[in-house]
Structures are given as structure tokens and as C-alpha cells.
C-alpha positions in Angstrom: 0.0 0.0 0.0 1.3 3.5 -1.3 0.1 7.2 0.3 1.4 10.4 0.1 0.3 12.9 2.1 0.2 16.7 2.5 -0.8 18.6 5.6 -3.3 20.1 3.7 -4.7 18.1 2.0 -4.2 14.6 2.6 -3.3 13.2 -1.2 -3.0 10.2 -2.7 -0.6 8.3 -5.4 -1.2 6.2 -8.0 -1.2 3.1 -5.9 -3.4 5.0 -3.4 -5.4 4.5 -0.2 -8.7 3.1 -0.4 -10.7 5.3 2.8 -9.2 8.2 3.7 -10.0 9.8 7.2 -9.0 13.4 8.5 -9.8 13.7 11.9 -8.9 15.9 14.8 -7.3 13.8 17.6 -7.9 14.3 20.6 -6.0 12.9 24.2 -2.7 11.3 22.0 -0.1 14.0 23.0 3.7 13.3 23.5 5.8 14.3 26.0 8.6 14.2 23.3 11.5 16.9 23.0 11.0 19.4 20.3 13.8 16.7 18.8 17.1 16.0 18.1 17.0 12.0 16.3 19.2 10.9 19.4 16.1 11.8 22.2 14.3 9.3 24.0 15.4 5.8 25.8 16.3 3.6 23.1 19.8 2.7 21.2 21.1 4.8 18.4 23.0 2.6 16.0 25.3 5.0 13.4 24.0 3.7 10.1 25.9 5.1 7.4 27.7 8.2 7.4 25.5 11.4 8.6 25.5 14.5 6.7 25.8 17.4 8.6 22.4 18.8 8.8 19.4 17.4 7.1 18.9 21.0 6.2 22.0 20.8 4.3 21.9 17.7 2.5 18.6 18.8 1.0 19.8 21.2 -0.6 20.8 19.0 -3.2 17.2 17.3 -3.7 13.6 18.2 -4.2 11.5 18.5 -0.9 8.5 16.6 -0.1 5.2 18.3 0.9 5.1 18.3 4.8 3.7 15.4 6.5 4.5 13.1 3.5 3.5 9.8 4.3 4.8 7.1 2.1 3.8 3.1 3.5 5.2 0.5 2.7 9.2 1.6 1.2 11.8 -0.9 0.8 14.6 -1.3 2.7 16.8 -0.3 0.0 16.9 3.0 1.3 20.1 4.2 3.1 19.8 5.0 6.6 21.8 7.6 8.5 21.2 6.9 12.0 19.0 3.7 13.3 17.0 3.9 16.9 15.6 0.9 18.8 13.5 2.2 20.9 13.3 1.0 24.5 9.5 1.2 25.2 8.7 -0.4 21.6 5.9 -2.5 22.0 2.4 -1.4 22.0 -0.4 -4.1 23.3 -3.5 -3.8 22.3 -6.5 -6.7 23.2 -6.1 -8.1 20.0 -2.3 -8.7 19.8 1.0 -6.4 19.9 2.3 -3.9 17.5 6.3 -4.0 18.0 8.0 -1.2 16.7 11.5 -2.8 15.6 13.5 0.4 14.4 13.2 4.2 13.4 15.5 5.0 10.7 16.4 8.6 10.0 17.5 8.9 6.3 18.7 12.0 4.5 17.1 11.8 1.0 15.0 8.9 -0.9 15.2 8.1 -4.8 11.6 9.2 -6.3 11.3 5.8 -7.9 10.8 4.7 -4.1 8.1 6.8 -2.9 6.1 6.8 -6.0 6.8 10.4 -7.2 8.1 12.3 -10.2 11.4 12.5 -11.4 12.9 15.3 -11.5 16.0 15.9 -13.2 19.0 18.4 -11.8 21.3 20.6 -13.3 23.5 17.3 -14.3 20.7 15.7 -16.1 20.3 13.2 -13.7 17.5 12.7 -11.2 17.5 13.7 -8.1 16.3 12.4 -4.7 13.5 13.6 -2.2 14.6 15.3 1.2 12.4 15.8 4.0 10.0 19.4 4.1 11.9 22.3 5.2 12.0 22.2 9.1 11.0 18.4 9.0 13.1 15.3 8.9 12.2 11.9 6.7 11.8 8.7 9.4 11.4 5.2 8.7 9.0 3.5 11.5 9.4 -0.2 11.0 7.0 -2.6 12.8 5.7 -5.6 13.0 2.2 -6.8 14.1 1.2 -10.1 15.7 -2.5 -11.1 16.3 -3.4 -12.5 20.2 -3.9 -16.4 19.4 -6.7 -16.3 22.3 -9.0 -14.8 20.5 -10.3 -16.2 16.8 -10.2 -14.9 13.9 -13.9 -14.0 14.0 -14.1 -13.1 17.3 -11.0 -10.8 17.4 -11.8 -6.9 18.9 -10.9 -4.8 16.1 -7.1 -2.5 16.1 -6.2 -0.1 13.6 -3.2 1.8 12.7 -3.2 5.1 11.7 -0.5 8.3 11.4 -1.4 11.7 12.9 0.6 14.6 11.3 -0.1 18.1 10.8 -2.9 17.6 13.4 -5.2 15.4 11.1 -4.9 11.3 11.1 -5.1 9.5 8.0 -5.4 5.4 8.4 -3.1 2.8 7.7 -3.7 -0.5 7.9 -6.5 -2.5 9.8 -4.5 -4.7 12.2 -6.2 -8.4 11.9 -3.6 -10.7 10.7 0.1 -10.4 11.3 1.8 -8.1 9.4 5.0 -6.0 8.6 5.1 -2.2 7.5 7.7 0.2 7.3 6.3 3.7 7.2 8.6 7.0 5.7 7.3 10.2 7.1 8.8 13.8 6.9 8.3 14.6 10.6 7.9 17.7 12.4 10.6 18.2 14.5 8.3 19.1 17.6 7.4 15.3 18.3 3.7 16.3 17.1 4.2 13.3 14.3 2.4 10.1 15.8 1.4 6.8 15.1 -1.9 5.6 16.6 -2.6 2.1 17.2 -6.9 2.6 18.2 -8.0 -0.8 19.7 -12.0 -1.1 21.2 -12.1 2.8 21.3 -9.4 3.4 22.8 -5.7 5.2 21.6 -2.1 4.6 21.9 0.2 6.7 20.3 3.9 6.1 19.3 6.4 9.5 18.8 7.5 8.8 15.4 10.8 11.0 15.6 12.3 8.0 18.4 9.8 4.7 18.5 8.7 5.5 22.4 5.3 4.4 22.9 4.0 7.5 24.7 2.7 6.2 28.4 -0.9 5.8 28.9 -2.5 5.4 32.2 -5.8 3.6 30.3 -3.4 0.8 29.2 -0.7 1.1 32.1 -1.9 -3.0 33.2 -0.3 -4.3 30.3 3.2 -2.9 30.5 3.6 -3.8 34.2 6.6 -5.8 35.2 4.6 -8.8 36.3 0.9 -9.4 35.2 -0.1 -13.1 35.4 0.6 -15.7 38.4 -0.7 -19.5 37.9 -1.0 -20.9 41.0 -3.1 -23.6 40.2 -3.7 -24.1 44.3 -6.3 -26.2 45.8 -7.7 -24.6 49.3 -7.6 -27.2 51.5 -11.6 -27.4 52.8 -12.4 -30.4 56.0 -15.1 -32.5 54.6 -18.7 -32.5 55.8 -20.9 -35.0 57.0 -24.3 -35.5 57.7 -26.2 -38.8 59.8 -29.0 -40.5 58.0 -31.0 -42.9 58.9 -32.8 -46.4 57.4 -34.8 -48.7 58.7 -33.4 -51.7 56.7 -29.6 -50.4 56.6 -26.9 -49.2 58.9 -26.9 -45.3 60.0 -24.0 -43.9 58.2 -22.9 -40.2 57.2 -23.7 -38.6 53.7 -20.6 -37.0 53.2 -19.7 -33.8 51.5 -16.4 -33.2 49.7 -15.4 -29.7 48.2 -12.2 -29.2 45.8 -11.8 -24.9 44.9 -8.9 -24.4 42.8 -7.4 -20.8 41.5 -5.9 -21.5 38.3 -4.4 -18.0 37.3 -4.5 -14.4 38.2 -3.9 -12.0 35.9 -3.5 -8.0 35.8 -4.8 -6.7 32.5 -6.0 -3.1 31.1 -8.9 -4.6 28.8 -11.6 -7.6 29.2 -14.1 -8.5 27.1 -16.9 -8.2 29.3 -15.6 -5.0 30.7 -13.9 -2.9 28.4 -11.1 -0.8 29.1 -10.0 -0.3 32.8 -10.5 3.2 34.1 -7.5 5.6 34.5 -5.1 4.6 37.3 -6.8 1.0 37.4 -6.0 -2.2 36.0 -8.7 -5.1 36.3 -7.5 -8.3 37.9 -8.8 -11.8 36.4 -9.0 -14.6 38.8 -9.5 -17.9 36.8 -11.3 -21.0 39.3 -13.6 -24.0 39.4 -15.3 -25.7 42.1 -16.5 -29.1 42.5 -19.2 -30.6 45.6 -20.4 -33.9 45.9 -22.8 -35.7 48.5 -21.4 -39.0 48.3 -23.0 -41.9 50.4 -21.9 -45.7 50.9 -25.4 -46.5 49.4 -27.3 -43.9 47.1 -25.3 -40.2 46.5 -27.4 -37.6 48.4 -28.7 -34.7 46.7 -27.6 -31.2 46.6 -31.1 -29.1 47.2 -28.9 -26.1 47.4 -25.4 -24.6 46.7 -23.6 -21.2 47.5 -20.1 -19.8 47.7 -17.9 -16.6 47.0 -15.0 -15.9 45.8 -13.5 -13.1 48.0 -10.8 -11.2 46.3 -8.9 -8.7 48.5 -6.4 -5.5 47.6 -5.5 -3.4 49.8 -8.5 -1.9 51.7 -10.9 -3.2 49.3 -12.9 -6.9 49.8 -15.2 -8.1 46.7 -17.0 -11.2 46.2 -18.2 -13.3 43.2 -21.2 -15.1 43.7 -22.5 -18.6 42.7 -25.6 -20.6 43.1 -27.2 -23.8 42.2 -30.0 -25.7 42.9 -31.5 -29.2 42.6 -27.9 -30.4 41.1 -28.0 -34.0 42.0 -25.0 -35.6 43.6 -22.6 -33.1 42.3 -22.4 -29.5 41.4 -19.2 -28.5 39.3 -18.0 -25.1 37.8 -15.6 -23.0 36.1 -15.8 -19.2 36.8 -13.8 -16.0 35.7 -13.9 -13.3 38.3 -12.7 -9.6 37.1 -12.4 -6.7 39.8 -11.2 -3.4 39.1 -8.0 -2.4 41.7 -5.3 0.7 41.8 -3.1 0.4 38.8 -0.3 0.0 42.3 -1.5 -3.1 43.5 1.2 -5.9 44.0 -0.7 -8.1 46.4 -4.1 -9.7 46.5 -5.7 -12.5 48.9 -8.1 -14.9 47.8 -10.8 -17.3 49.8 -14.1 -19.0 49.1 -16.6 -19.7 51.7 -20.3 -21.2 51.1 -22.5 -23.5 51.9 -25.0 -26.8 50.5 -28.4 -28.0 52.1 -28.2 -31.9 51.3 -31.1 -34.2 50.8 -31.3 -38.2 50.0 -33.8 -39.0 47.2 -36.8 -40.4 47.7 -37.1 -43.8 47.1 -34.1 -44.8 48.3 -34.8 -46.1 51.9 -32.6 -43.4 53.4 -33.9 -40.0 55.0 -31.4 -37.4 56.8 -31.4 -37.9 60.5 -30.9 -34.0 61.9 -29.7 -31.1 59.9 -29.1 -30.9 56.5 -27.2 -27.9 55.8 -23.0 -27.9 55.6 -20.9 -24.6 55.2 -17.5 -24.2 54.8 -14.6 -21.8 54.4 -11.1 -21.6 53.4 -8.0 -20.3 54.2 -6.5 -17.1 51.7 -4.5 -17.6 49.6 -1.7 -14.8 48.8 -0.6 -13.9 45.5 2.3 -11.2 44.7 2.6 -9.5 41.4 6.3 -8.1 41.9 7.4 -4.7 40.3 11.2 -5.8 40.1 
């Protein structure tokens, strides 16, 4: 895919775009410098040699309109100076956009950027520099999809450019992908890429690769977001007398088996969106199995409750479940979300509950006194460290 673009107005080439969107962003600023190539965190590899100004090495080629966009170029072009950026990978709830380099280059041939030749003094053609007061950058990245979700079911990510104040679109990010983007960039960090996932914006500073920081998204680039336990609380058994006239007296017995599988700090779900600034929403993955098991017959469970009660900090939630009329077993698998400080590194987890057990009728037994059981657990401790 070709574009060329203008601050005013967006343009396209021969290859072209096929939608075109001019939009006023709003909420994607950069902190950036008003920039020298070597600003931001990243690693500045010397490429080839540098010219001493950009200004000065285009004055031996034609200028590009400001804001010229130009997606996808080769990488036959001749870089000056090479970035990695340090901060270079944007994750979105559909997969992660990885920006892999930012090449500044001094001048491109027109047969690369889909432009007309232009012939100099010499009779031979000459190359495109960046707009007066701008600089040309080549953002390379790479996009891979988040195998959880399929194809279909995917939430949708799109990347666009924002220069000159008005955003233009890209590419729609479903598949994985490769692009390497050549922009003439203003040299007060005001050039941006946008990667907008489930109505929401990231922004990249195209001058150095830094993903800008976000306090929306903040979950995902925490040092440590998912912990996998897989603990069992250990829960005493219950029992209950019955009673027969043609049998022995023995217990109907209840057994419980709660087990946390994960925990996870994230910035999106799909049942609740985006987390709120400042908050991350943590994802506590467990099932649950009770039986009423008796030497004769299984009893029956009339009725079944427990929580899950998730504690951070000050704050104490519980998930919920019930059942009824589940026969000799009730079983489950649950996925608990609670929103928490975006600071949180320690959460407790418990379950508590309780059954009312009957035998069926028919079978010669009866329950001999009470039939309800509770029980409760110890917490468990998880630690998300920071280090």
C-alpha cells in the first residue's frame, strides 16, 4: 500500500489509499522533545555516514510536501542513523504492535516513494529530502495477532499516522503483518502513530519509537501481570447422619475441591472494556466441585452457595455462585474480574459457602438432623512483583 500525504490536504498516489479519514485527535499527546533524532530511551546505531544537517543535505534534492506519508518503502533505502526504541511494543486486546526500528534517512530516490522524477542541473535525477523544518523517518513494525481470540471473534485494532494535526489510516490490524512507514516529521514530536483498539488510543512519537505512556493501558506494560497458581484450598469435609430402617446409620458426606488457576492484571476484558485511569482489572480464573457421596445412594444437593472473595488493599469483593437441585454433584468454572489501583502488588483470595443436602426419595434413606453444611477456606496470597 502507497500514500502520500500533504498537511493540507491529505493526497493520494497512484497506488493509493482506499478510505481516507481526516480527523482531529484528541487525548494522544507526546511528551517528546522538540527533537534531536538521538532523544528518547532507546539505542542509536550509526548507520551510514550522517550529513551534517538534514537542512543541508537537502539542498541538493527536491522537498517533499510536509507530512509526507509514504507506506510501505523498501529497505533499500540508506539510513543515517538507526533507533531501537526502549518502550517499543504497544499491546492492544487483539495482539501487539512491536515497533522494531526508526531510521532517520537524509534523501530517498523518487522511484521509491512513488513520485516524479525530477532531473537536476547534471541531467540526472534527483532524490526527495524531507520538508523544510521536518526530517524523513522510517517507523518499521511488525504486528502479531493474540492467538486467544479467533479470527472471527477478534476486537478490532487499527493503525493510523497523525501529522499536521489530522490522522489518516493505515492499515486494519487483523492478521500479522510487517510495515515500514517514511514520514517527513515535524521536529516538535507532534508526528504520531496511533494504534486505536475497542475505542481506545495509543500513540507512538515517530521521531524516536517511544510508545507514549498511557494510564488507560498502564496494566499491560507492568513488570509482572499473570501468576498461575493452580492451588487447591484445602476445605475439611462434611458430614451429615441419615437414617434407614433396613440399613446401617451412616454419614452422607460432602467433599469440596476450589482451585485458582491463574490471576492475571490486564487493562482490557471483554466483558468489561477498558480499565479506568489509574486502574488495571484483575482476572482470577477457578472452578469448584461438591459432591454428596454416600456408601449407598449419592445424596442430593437441594442447594449450593459460595464466593470468591478477592482482597487488595482496603478493598474486599465477592463473586457469587448458586445452584440448585444439582444431584450428587455440582461443578464449575468461573472468571472473576475486579477493578484495583493500577499500584496493586498483592491480592488475597478465599471462598466460603455452603449446600443444604437431601437423600432422594425412594431410596430407603432420610437425613437424620440437619441438612445444611458450610465451609470456608483459608486465603491464599498472590504477589505481582514490580522488580
Amino acid at each position: 500500500m502507497t500514500i502520500t500525504t500533504t498537511r493540507t490536504p491529505f493526497t493520494r498516489c497512484a497506488i493509493g489509499l482506499a478510505a481516507l479519514s481526516v480527523l482531529a485527535l484528541t487525548g494522544c499527546g507526546t511528551n517528546a522533545d522538540p527533537a534531536g533524532f538521538e532523544s528518547g530511551t532507546g539505542t542509536v546505531e550509526e548507520s551510514a555516514p550522517t550529513p551534517e544537517t538534514t537542512a543541508e543535505a537537502a539542498d541538493d534534492v527536491e522537498r517533499v510536501e510536509p507530512g509526507f506519508v509514504y507506506d510501505d518503502i523498501s529497505k533499500d533505502v540508506t539510513a543515517t542513523e538507526t533507533i531501537r526504541p526502549e518502550n517499543a511494543e504497544i499491546i492492544t486486546p487483539s495482539g501487539t504492535l512491536t515497533i522494531n526500528s526508526v531510521q532517520e534517512v537524509a534523501a530517498v530516490a523518487p522511484t521509491e516513494i512513488g513520485l516524479d522524477t525530477v532531473d537536476g542541473d547534471d541531467g540526472d535525477p534527483r532524490d526527495y529530502g524531507a520538508a523544510e523544518g521536518e526530517s524523513l523517518r522510517i517507523v518499521d513494525v511488525s504486528y502479531m495477532p493474540d492467538e486467544e481470540f479467533p479470527a472471527d471473534d477478534a476486537p478490532t485494532t487499527e493503525l493510523s499516522i497523525e501529522v499536521g494535526g489530522a490522522q489518516e489510516h493505515l492499515s486494519t490490524l487483523d492478521d500479522q503483518q510487517d510495515h515500514r512507514i517514511l514520514v517527513s516529521a515535524a521536529q516538535d514530536g507532534s508526528a504520531q502513530l496511533i494504534v486505536s483498539s475497542e475505542g481506545h488510543d495509543q500513540a507512538v512519537d515517530v521521531l524516536t519509537g517511544e510508545r507514549a505512556d498511557d494510564e488507560v493501558a498502564a496494566a499491560y506494560y507492568l513488570p509482572t501481570t499473570r501468576q498461575e497458581p493452580h492451588h487447591t484450598f484445602p476445605i475439611d469435609d462434611g458430614a451429615l447422619p441419615t437414617k434407614s430402617g433396613t440399613t446401617p446409620e451412616e454419614d452422607v458426606t460432602t467433599t469440596y475441591s476450589f482451585q485458582i488457576d491463574a490471576a492475571t492484571l490486564t487493562a482490557w476484558t471483554a466483558s468489561d472494556g477498558w480499565a479506568d485511569p489509574g486502574q488495571a482489572w484483575l482476572v482470577v480464573d477457578w472452578t469448584y466441585t461438591v459432591t454428596a457421596a454416600h456408601p449407598v445412594i449419592s445424596g442430593r444437593i437441594d442447594r449450593f452457595d459460595a464466593a470468591l472473595e478477592v482482597t487488595a488493599g482496603d478493598e474486599v469483593v465477592e463473586d457469587t455462585v448458586h445452584d440448585e437441585d444439582k444431584g450428587g454433584d455440582v461443578t464449575g468454572t468461573k472468571s472473576t474480574s475486579v477493578a484495583v489501583p493500577i499500584e496493586t502488588t498483592d491480592v488475597a483470595l478465599s471462598v466460603s459457602g455452603g449446600a443444604e443436602i437431601d437423600m432422594y426419595s425412594g431410596s430407603g434413606l432420610e437425613m437424620a438432623g440437619s441438612t445444611a453444611v458450610e465451609f470456608s477456606s483459608d486465603p491464599l496470597e498472590i504477589s505481582f512483583p514490580r522488580e
